[in-house]
DSSP file (Angstrom, degrees, kcal/mol; ACC not computed):
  #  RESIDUE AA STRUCTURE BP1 BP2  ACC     N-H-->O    O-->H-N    N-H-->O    O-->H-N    TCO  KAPPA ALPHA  PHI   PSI    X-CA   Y-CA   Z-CA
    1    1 A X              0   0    0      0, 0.0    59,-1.4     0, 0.0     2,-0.6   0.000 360.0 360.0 360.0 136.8    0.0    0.0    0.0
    2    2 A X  E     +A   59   0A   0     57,-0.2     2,-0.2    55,-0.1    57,-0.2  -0.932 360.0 170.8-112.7 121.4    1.2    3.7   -1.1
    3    3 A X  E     -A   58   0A   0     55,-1.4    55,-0.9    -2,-0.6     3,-0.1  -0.996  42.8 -97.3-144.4 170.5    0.3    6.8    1.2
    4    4 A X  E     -A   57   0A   0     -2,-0.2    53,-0.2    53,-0.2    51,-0.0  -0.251  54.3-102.0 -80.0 135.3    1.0   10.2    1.7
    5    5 A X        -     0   0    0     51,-1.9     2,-0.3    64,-0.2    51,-0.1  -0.297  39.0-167.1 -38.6 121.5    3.9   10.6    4.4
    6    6 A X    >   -     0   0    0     -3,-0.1     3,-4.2    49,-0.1     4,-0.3  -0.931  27.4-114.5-124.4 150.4    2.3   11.7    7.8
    7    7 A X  T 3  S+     0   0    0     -2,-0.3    44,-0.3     1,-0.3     3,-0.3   0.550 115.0  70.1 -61.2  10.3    4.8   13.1   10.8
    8    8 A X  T >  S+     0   0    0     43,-0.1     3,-0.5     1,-0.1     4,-0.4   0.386  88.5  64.4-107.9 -13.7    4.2   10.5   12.7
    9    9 A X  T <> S+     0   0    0     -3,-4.2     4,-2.9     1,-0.2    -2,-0.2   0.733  74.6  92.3 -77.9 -18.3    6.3    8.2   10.1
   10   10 A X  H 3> S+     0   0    0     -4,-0.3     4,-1.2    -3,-0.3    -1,-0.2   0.642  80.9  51.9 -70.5 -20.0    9.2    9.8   10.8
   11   11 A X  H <> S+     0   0    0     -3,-0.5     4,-1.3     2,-0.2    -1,-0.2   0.849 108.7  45.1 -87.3 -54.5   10.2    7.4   13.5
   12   12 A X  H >> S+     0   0    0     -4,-0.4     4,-1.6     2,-0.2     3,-1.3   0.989 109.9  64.2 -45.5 -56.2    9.8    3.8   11.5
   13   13 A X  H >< S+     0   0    0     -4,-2.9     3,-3.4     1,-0.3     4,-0.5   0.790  87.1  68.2 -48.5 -89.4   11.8    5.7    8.5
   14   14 A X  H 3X S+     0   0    0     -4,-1.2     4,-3.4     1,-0.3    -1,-0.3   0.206  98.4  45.7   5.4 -68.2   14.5    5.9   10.5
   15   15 A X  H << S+     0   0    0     -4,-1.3     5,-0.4    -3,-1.3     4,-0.3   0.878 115.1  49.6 -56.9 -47.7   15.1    2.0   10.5
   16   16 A X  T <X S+     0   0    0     -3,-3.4     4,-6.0    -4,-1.6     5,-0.3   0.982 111.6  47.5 -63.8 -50.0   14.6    1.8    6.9
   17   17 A X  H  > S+     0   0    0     -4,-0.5     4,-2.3     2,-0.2     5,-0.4   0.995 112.3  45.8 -42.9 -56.9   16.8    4.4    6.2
   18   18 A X  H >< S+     0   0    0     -4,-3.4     3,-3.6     1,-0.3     4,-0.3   0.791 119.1  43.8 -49.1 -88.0   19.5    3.3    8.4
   19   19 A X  H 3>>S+     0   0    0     -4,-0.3     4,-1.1     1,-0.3     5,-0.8   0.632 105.3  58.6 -28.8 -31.1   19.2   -0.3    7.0
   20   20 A X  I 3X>S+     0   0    0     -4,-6.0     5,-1.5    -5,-0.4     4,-1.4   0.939 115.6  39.3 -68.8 -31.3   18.8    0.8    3.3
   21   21 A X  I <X5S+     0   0    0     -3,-3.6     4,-1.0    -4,-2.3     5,-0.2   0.997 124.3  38.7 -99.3 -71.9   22.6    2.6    3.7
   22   22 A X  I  45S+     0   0    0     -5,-0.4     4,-0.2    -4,-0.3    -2,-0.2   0.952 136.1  17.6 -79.7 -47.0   24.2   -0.3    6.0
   23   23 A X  I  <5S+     0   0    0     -4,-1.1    -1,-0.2    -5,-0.1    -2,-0.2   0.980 131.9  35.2 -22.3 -94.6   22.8   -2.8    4.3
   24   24 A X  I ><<S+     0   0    0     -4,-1.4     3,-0.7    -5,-0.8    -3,-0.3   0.743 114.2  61.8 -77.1 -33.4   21.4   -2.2    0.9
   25   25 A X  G >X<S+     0   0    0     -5,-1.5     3,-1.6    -4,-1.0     4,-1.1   0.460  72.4 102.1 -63.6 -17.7   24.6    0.6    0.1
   26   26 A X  G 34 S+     0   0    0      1,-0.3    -1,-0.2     2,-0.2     5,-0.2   0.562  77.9  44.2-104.4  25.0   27.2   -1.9    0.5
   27   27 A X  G <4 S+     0   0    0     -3,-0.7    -1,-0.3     3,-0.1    -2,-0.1   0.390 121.7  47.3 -72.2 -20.6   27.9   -2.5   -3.3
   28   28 A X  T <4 S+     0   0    0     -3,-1.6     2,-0.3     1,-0.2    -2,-0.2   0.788 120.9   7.1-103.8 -26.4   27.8    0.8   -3.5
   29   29 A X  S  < S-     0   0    0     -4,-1.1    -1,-0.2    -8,-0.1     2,-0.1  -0.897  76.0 -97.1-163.6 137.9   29.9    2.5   -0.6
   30   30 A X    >>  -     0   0    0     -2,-0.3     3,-1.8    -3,-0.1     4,-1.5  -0.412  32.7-104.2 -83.2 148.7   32.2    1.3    1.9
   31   31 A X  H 3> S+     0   0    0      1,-0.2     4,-0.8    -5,-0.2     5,-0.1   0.745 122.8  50.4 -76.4  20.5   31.7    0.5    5.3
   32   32 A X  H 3> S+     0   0    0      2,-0.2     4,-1.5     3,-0.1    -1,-0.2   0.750 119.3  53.7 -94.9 -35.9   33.6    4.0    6.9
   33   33 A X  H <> S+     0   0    0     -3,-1.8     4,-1.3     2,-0.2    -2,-0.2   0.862 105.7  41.5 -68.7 -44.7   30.9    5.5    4.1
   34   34 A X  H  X S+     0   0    0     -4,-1.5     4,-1.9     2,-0.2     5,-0.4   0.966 115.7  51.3 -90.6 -39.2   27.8    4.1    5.0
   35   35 A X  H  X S+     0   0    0     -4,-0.8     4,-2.4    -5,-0.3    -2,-0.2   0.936 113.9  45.4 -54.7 -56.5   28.4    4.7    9.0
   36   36 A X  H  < S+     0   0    0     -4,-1.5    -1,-0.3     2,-0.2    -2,-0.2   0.872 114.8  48.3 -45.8 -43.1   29.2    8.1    8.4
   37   37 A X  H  < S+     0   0    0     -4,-1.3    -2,-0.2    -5,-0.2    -1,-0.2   0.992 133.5  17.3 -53.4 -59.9   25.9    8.5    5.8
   38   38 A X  H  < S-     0   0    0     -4,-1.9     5,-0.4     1,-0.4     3,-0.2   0.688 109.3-119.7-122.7 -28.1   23.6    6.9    8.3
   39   39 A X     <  -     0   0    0     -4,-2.4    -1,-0.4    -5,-0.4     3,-0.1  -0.505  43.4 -66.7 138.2-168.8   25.4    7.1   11.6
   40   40 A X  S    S-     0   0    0      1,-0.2     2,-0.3    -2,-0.2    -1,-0.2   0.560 116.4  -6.4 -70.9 -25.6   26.5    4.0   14.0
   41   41 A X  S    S-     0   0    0     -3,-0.2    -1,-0.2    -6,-0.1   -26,-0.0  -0.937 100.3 -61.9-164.6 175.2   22.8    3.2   14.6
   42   42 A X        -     0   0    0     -2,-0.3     2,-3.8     1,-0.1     3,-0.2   0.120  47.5-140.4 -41.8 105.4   19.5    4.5   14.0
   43   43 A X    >>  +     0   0    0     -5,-0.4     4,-1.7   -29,-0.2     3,-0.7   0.032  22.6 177.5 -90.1  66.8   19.1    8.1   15.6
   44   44 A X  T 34 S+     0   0    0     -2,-3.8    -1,-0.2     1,-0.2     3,-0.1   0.675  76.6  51.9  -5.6 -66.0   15.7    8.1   16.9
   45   45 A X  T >4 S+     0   0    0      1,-0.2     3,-2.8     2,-0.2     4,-0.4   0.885 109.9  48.5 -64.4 -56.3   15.9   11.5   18.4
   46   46 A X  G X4 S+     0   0    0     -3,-0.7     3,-0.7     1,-0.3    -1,-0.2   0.902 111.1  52.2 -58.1 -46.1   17.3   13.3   15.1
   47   47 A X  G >< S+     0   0    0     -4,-1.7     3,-1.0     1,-0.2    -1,-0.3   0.340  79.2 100.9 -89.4 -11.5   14.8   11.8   13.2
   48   48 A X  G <  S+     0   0    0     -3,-2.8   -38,-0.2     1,-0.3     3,-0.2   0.853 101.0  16.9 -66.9 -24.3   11.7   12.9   15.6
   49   49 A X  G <  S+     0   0    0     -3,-0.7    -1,-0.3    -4,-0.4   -41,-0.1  -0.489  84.0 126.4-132.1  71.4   10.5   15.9   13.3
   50   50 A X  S <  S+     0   0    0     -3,-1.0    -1,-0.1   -43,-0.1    -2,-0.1   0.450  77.6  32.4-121.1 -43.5   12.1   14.9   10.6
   51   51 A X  S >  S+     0   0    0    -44,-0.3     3,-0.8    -4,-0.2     2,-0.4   0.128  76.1 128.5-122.3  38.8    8.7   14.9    8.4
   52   52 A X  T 3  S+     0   0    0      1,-0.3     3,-0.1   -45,-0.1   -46,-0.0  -0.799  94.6   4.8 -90.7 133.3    6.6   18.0    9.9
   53   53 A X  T 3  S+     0   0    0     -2,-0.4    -1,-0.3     1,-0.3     2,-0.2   0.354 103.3 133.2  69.3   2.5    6.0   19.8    6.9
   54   54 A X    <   -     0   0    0     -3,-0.8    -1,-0.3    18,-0.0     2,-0.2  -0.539  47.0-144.2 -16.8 113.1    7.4   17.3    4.7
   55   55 A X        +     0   0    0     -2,-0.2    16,-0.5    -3,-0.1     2,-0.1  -0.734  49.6  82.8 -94.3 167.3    5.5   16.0    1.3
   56   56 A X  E     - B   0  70A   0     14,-0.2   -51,-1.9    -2,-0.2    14,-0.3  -0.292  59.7 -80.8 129.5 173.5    5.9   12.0    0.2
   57   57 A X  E     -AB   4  69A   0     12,-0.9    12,-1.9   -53,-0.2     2,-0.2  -0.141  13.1-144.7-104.8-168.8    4.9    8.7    0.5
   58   58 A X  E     -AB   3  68A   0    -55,-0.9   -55,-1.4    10,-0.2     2,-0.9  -0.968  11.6-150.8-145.1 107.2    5.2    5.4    2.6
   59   59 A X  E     +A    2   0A   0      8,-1.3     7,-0.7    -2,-0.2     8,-0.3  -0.716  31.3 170.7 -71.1  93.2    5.1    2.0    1.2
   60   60 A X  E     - B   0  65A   0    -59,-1.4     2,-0.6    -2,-0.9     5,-0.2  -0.531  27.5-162.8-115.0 150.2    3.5   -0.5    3.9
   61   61 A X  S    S-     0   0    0      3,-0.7     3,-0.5    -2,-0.1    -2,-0.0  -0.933  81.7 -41.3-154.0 118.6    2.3   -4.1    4.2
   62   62 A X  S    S-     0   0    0     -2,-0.6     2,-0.8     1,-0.2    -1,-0.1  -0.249 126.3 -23.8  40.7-131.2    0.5   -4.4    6.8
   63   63 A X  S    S+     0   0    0     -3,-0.1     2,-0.4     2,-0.1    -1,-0.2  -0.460 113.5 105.6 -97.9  60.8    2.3   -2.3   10.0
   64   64 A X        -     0   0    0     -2,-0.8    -3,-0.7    -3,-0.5     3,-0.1  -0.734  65.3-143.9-124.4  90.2    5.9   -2.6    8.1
   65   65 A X  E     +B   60   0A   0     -2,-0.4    -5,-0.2    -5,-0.2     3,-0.1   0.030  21.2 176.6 -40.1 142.8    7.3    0.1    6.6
   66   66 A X  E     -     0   0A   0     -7,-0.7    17,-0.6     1,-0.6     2,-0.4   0.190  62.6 -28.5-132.4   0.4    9.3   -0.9    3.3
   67   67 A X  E     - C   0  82A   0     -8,-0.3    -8,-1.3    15,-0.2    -1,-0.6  -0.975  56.1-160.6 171.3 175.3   10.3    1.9    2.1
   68   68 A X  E     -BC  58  81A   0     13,-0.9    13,-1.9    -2,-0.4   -10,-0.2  -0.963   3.3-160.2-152.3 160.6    9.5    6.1    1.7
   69   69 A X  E     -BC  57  80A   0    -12,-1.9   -12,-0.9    -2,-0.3    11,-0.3  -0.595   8.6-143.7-166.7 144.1   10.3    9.1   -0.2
   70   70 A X  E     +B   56   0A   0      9,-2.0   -14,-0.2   -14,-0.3   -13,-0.2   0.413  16.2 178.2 -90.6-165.8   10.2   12.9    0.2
   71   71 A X        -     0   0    0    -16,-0.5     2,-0.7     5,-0.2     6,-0.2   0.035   6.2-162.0 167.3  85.6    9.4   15.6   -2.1
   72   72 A X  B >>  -D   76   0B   0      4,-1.1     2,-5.0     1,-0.1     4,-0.9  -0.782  34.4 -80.6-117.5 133.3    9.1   19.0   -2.0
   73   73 A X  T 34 S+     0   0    0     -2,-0.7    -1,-0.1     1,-0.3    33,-0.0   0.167 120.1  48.1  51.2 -68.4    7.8   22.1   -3.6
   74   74 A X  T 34 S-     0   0    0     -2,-5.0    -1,-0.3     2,-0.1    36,-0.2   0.554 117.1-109.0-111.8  22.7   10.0   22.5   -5.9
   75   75 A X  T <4 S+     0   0    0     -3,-0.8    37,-5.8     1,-0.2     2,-0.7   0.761  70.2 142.8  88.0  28.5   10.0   19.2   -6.9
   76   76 A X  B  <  -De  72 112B   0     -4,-0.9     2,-1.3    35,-0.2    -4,-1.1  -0.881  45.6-137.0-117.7 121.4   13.7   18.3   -5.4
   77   77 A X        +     0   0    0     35,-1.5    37,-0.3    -2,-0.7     3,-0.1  -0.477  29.4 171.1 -56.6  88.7   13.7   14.6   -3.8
   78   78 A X        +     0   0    0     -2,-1.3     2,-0.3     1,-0.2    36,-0.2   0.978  61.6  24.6 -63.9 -50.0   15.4   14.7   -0.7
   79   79 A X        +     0   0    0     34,-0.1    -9,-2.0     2,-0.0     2,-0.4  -0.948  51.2 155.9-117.6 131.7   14.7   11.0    0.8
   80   80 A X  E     +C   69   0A   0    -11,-0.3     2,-0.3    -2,-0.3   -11,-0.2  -0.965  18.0 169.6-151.3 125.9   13.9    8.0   -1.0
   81   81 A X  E     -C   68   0A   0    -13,-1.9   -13,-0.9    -2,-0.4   -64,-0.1  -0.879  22.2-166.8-138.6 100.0   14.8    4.9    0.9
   82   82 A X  E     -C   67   0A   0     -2,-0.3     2,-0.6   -15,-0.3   -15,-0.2  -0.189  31.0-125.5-105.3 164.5   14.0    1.4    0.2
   83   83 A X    >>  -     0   0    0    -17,-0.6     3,-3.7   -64,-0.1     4,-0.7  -0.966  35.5-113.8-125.2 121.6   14.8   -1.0    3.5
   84   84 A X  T 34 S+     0   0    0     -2,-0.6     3,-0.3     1,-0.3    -1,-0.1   0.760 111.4  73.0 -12.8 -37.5   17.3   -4.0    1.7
   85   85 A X  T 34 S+     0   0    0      1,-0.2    -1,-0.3    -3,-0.0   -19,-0.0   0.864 107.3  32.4 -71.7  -7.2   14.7   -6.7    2.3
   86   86 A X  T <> S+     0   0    0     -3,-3.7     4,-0.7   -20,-0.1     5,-0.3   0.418  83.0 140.2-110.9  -2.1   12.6   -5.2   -0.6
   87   87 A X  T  < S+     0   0    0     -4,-0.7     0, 0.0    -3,-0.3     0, 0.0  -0.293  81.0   8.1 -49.5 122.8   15.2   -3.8   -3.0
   88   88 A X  T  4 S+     0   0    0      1,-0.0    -1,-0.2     0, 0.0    -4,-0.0   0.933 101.1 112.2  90.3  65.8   14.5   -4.3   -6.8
   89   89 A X  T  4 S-     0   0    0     -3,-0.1    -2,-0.2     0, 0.0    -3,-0.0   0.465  97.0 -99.9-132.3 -35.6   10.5   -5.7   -5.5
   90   90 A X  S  X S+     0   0    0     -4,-0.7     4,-2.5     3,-0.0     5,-0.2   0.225  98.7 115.5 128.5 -17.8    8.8   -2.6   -7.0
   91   91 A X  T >4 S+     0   0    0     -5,-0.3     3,-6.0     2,-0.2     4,-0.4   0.733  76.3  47.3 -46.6-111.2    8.5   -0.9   -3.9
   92   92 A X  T 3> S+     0   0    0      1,-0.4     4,-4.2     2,-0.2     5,-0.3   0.509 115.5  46.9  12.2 -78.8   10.9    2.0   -5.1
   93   93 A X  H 3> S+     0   0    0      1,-0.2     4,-1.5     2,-0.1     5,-0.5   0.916 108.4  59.8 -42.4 -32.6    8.8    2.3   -8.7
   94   94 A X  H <X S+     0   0    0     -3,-6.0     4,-1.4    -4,-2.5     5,-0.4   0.969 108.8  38.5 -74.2 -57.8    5.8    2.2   -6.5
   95   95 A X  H  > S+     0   0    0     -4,-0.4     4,-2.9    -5,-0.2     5,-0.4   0.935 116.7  50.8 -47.0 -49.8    6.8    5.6   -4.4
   96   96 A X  H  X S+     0   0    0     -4,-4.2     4,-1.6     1,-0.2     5,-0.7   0.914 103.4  55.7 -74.1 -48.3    8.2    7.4   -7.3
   97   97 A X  H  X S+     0   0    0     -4,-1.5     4,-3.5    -5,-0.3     5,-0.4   0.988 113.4  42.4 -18.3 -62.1    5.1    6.9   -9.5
   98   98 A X  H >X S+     0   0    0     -4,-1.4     4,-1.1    -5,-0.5     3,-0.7   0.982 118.2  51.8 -67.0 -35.8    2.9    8.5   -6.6
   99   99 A X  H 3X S+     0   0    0     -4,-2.9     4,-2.1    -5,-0.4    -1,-0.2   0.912 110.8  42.7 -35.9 -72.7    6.0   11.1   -6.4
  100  100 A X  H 3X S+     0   0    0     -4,-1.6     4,-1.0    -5,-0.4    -1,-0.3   0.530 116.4  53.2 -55.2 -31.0    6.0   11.9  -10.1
  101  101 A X  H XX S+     0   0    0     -4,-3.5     3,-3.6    -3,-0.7     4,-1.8   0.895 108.5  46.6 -73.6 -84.4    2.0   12.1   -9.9
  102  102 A X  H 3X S+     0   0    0     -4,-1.1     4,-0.9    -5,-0.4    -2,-0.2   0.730 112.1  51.7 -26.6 -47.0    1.8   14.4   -7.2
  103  103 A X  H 3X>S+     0   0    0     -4,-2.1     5,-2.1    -5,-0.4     4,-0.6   0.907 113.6  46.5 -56.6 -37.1    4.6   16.6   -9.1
  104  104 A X  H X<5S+     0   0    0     -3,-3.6     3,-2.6    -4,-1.0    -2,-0.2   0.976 107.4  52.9 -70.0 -60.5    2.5   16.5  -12.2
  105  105 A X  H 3<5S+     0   0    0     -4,-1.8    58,-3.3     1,-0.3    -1,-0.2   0.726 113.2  48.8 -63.1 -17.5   -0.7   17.4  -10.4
  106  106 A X  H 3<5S-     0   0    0     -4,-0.9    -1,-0.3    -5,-0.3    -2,-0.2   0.536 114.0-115.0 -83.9 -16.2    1.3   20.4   -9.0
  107  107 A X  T <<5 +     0   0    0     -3,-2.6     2,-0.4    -4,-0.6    -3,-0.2   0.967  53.7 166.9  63.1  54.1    2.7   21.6  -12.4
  108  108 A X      < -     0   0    0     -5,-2.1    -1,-0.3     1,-0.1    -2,-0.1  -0.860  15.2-173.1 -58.1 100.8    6.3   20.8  -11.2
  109  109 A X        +     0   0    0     -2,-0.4    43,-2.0    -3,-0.1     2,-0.2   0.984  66.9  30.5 -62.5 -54.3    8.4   21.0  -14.5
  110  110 A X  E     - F   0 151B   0     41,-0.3     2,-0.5   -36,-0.2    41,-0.2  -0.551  63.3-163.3-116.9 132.6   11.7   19.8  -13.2
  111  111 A X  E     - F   0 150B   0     39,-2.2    39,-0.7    -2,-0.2     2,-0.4  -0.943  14.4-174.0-130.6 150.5   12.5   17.3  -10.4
  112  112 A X  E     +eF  76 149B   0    -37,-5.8   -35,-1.5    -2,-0.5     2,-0.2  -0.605   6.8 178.1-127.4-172.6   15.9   17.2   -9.0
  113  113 A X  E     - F   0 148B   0     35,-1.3    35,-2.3    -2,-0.4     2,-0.6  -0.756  35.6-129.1-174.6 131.2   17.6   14.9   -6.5
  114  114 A X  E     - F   0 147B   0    -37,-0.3     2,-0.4   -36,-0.2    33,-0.3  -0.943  49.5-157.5 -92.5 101.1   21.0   14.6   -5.1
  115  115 A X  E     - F   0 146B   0     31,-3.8    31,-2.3    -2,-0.6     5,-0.2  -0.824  13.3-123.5-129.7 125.5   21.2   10.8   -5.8
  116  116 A X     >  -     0   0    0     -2,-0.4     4,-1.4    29,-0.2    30,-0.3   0.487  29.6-111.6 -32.6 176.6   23.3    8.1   -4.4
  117  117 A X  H  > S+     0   0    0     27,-0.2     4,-0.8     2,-0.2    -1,-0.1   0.794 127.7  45.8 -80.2 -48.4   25.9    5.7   -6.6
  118  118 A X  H  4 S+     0   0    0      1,-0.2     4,-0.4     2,-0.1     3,-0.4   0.989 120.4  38.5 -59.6 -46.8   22.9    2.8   -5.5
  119  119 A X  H >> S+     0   0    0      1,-0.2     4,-1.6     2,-0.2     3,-1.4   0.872  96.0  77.1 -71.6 -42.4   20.1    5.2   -6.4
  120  120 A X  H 3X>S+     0   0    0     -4,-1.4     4,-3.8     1,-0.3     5,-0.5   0.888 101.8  44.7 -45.0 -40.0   21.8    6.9   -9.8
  121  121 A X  H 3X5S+     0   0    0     -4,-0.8     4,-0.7    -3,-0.4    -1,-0.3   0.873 111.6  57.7 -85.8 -14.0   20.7    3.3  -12.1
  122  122 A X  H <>5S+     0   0    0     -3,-1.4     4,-2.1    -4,-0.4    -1,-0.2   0.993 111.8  35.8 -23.5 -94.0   17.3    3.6  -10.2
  123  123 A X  H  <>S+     0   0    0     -4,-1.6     5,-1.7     1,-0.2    -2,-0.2   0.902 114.6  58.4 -59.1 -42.3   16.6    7.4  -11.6
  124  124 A X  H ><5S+     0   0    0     -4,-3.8     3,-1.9    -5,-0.4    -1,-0.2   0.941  97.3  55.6 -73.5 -38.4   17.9    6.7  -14.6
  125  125 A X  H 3<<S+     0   0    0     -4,-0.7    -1,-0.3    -5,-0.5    -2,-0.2   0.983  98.2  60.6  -8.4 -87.4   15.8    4.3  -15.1
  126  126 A X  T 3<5S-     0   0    0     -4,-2.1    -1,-0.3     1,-0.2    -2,-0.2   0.253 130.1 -94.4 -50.9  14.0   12.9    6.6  -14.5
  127  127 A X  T < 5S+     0   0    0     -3,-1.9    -1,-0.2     1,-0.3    -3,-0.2   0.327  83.3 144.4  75.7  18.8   14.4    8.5  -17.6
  128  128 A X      < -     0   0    0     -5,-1.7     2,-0.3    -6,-0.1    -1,-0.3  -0.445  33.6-147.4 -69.2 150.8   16.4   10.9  -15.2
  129  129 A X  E     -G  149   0B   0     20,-4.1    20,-1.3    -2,-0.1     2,-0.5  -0.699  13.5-102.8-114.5-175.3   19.8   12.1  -16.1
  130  130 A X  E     +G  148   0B   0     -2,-0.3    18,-0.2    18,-0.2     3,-0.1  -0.619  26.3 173.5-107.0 162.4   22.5   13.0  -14.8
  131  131 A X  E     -     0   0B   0     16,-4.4     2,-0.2    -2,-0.5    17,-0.2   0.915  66.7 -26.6-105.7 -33.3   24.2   16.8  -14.1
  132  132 A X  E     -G  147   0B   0     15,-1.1    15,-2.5     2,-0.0     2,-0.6  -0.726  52.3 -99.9 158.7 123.0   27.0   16.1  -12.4
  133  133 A X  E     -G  146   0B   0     -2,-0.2     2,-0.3    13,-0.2    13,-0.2  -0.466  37.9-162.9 -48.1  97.6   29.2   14.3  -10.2
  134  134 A X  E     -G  145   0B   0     11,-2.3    11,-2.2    -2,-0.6     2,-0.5  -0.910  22.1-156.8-121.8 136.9   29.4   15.4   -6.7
  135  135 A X  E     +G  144   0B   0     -2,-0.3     2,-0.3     9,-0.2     9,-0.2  -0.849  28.8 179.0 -65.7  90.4   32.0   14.8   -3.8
  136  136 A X  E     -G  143   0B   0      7,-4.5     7,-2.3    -2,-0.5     2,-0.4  -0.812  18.6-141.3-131.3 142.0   29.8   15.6   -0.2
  137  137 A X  E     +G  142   0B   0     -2,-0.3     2,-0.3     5,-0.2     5,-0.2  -0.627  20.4 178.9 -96.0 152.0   31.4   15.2    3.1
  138  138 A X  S    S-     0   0    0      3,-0.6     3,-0.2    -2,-0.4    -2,-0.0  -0.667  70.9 -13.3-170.7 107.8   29.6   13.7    5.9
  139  139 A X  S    S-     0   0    0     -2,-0.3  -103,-0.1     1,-0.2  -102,-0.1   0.987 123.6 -62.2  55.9  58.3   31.3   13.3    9.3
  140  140 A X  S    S+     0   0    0      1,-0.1     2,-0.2  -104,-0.1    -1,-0.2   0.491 115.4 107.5  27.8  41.8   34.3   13.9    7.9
  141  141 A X        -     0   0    0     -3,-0.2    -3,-0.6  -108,-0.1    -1,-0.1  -0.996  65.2-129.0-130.3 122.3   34.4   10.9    5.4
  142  142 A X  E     + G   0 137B   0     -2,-0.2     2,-0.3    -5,-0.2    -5,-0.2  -0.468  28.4 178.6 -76.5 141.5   33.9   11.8    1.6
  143  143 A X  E     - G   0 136B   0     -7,-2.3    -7,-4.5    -2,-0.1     2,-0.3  -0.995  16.9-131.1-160.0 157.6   31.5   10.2   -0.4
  144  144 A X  E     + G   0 135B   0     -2,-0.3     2,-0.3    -9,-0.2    -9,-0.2  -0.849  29.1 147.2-115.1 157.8   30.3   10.5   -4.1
  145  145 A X  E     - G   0 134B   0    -11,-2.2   -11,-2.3    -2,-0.3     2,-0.3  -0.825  41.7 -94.2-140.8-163.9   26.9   10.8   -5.9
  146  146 A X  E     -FG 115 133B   0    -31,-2.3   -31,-3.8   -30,-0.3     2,-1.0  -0.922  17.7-148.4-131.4 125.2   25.0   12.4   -9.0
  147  147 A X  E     +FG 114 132B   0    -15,-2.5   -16,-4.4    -2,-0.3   -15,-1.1  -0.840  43.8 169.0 -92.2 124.9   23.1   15.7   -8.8
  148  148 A X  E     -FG 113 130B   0    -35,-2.3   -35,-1.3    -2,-1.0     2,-0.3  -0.841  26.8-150.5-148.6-158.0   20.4   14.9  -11.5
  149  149 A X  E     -FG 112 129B   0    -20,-1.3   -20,-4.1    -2,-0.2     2,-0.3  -0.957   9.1-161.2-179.7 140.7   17.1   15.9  -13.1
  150  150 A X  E     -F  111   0B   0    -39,-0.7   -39,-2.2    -2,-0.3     2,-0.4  -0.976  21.7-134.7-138.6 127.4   14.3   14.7  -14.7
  151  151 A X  E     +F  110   0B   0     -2,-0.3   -41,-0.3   -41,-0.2   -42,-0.1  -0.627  19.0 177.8 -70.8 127.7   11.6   17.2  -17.2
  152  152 A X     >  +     0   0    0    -43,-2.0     4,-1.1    -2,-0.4     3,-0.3   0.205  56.1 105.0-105.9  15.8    8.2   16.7  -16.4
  153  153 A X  T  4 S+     0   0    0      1,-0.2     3,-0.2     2,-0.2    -1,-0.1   0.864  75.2  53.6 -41.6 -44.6    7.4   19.3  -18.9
  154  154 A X  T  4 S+     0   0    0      1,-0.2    -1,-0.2   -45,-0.2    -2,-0.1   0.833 105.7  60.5 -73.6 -22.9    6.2   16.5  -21.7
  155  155 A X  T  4 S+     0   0    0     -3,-0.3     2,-0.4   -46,-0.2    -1,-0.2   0.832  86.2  94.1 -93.1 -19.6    3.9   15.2  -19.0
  156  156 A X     <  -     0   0    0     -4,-1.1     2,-0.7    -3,-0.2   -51,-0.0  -0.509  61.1-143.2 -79.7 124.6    1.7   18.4  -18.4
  157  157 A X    >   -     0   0    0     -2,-0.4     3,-2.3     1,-0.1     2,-1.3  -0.782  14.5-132.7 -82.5  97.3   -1.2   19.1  -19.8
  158  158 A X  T 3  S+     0   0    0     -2,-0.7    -1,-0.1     1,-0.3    -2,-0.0   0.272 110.7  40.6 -16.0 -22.2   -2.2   22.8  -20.8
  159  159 A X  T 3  S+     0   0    0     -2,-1.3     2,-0.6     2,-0.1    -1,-0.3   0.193  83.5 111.4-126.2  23.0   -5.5   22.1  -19.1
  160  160 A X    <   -     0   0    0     -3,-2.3     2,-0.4   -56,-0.0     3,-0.1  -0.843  59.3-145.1 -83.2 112.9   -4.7   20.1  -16.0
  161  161 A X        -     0   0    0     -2,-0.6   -54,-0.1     1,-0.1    -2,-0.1  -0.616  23.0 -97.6 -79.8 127.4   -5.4   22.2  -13.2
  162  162 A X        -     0   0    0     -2,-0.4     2,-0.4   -56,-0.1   -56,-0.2   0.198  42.0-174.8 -44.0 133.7   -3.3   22.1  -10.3
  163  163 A X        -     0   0    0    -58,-3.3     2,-0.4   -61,-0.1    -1,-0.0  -0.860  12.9-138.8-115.1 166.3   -4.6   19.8   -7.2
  164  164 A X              0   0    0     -2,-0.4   -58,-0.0   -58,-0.0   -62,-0.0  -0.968 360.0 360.0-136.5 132.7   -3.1   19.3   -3.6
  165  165 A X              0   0    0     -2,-0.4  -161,-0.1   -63,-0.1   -63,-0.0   0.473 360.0 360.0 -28.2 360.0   -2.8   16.5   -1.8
């Protein structure tokens, strides 16, 4: 089941998040990388308003989180986080669809995303490309990903009026 992110999610993400980066990340990233990305364990506390004011969804089966991803305003994806035991299941396509809707139904040309080395064949996938190769520090361990960008100009229709969630 796909639903809109409520602040009250913020605490469950947490554990996917962590897991998707110690986990699912470790083709991708090393393990001085991922600890530094996602910390030594899950930080509850940091994480407690983490989505007030937030847009995105939540994938769930039954009370399990599998996955999330954010969205805001101007149509740049901060978090999108799959938790390893579902990776390449559809979960992932199933969030960004209702992402990508929701952008459309806003008249969101452009979506942008600062996107992992696991995430980049993901978005590209979704016909994003990439802009550039960027170096980002985090707890003073360097680690690399792709700022990229996807038009949703070809998907709006001159007479689709905006909605909100």
């Amino acid at each position: 089941m796909i639903r809109p992110l409520q602040p009250y999610d913020a605490i469950r993400a947490v554990f996917v998040f962590h897991d998707a980066i110690i986990n699912g990340a470790a083709d991708a990233y090393n393990l001085d990388q991922r600890r530094a990305w996602a910390g030594p364990v899950p930080d509850t506390e940091g994480w407690q308003n983490r989505f007030h004011g937030v847009s995105g969804f939540v994938a769930e089966h039954g009370d399990q989180m599998l996955g999330f991803m954010t969205i805001d305003n101007s149509g740049y994806i901060d978090l999108a986080f799959v938790h390893s035991d579902h990776i390449r299941t559809g979960v992932g396509s199933q969030l960004y669809a209702a992402v990508e809707g929701w952008a459309v139904e806003r008249r969101i040309t452009e979506l942008t995303s600062d996107a992992s080395i696991k995430a980049e064949p993901f978005f590209t996938r979704q016909g994003w490309v990439i802009n550039a190769k960027q170096d980002v520090t985090k707890n003073g361990v360097t680690l690399s990903n792709f700022r990229m960008s996807k038009d949703l100009a070809p998907l709006m229709r001159p007479d689709q009026p905006a909605r909100s969630l």
